[in-house]
N, C-alpha and C positions, 0 to 999 in steps of 0.2 A: 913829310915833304915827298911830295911825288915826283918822281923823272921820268918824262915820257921821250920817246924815240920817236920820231915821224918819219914815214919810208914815203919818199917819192919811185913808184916802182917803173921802171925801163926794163928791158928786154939788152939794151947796149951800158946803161947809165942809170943807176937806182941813188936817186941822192937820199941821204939819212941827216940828221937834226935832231940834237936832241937838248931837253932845255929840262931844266927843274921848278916846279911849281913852289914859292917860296913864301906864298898867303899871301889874304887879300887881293888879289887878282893881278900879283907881280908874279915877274918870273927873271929867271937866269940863264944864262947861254950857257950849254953847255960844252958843245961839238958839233960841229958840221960837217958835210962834205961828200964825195961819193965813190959809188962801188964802180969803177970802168970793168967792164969785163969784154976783156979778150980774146976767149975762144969761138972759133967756127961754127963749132958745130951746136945747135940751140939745145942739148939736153945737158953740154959739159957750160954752158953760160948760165943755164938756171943751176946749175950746181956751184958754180962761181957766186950766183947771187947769194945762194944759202949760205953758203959759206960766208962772204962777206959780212953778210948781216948777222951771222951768227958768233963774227970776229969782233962786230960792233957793240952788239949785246955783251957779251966777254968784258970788253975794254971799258963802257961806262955805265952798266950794272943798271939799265932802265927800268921800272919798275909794270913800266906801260909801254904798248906800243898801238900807233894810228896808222892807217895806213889809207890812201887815195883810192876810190874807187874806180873802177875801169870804167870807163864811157865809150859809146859806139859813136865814131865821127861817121868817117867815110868807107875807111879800111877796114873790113872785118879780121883779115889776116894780122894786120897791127894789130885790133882789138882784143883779138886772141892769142899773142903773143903777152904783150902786157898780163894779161893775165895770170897768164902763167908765169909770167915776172912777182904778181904779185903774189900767186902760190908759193913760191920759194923763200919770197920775205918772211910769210905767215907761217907758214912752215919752222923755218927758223926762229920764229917767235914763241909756237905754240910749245917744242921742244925746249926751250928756256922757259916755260912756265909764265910767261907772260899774255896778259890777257889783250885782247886788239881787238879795236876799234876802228869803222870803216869810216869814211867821208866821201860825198861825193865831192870836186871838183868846184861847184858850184856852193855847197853850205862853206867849203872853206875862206872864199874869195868874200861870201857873204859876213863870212865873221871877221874876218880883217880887215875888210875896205869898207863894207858897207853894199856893197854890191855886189850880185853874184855871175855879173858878166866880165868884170873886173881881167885886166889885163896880167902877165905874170909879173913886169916891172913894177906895177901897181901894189902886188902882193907882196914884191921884194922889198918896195921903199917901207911898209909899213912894218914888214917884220925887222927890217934894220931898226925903225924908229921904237917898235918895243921891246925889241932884244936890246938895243943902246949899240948896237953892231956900227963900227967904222969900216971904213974900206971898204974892198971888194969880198962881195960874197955869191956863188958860183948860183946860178938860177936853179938846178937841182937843187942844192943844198938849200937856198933859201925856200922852197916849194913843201921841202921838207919839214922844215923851220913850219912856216906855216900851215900846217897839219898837226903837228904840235901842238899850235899854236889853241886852235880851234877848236883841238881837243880838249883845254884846259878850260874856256871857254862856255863849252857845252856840259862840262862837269861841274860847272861852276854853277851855272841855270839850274842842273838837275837838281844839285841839294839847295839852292835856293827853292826851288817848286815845292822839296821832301818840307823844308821849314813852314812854309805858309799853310 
């Protein structure tokens, strides 16, 4: 069984999810939620993010990690912020010996909803529906959830493809 971590990477808010692949194309919740980071200055934040993520790794022992691709909206300064959000995550990943997996934004949206314009509620309601998740669940953490998600997914296709 595989447990994968999915990092939704921020620069203020990096949500994590993490789920266990449990065969035939079910899974299990594992943990959710996210990294708030506090400090000013953006070199002691990407070190809050490693950290965090590397607190995360620690605590549910994931086997795998996915993580969102950065996308160029409007902001270039966001875009390269994030970034480097997402260096930190990986970072933290790669020192735990875990191997990571990218996704654009759009394959994820596409493997959960069906669509890859797909809204975040839209992502959220379907990860609640295959995780069996009640309540509320924070839109980082479930983004993360869904990266995860998509991961399993696309791993699933692969050794489907390796078999034919």
């Amino acid at each position: 069984m595989d447990r994968i971590l999915g990092i939704d990477p921020g620069s203020r808010i990096t949500g994590y999810g993490v789920i266990e692949e449990t065969g035939r194309g079910s899974y299990r919740y594992i943990a959710s939620g996210s990294i708030k980071v506090k400090a000013d200055s953006f070199p002691e934040r990407l070190k809050q993010i490693f950290d965090g993520v590397t607190e995360v790794i620690a605590l549910y022992q994931p086997t795998q990690m996915a993580i969102e691709q950065v996308f160029m909206h409007k902001n270039a300064d966001s875009a390269l912020k994030l970034g480097q959000a997402r260096g930190a995550a990986i970072c933290a990943s790669m020192n735990a010996g875990l191997p990571v997996a990218e996704y654009a934004a759009r394959q994820v949206k596409q493997a959960l909803v069906g669509k890859g314009g797909a809204d975040k509620l839209q992502v959220q309601h379907m990860v609640k529906i295959l995780l069996g998740i009640q309540g509320e669940l924070q839109i980082d953490a479930s983004d993360a959830l869904g990266i995860s998600l998509c991961h399993c997914h696309y791993q699933q296709t692969e050794q489907r493809l390796k078999r034919v």
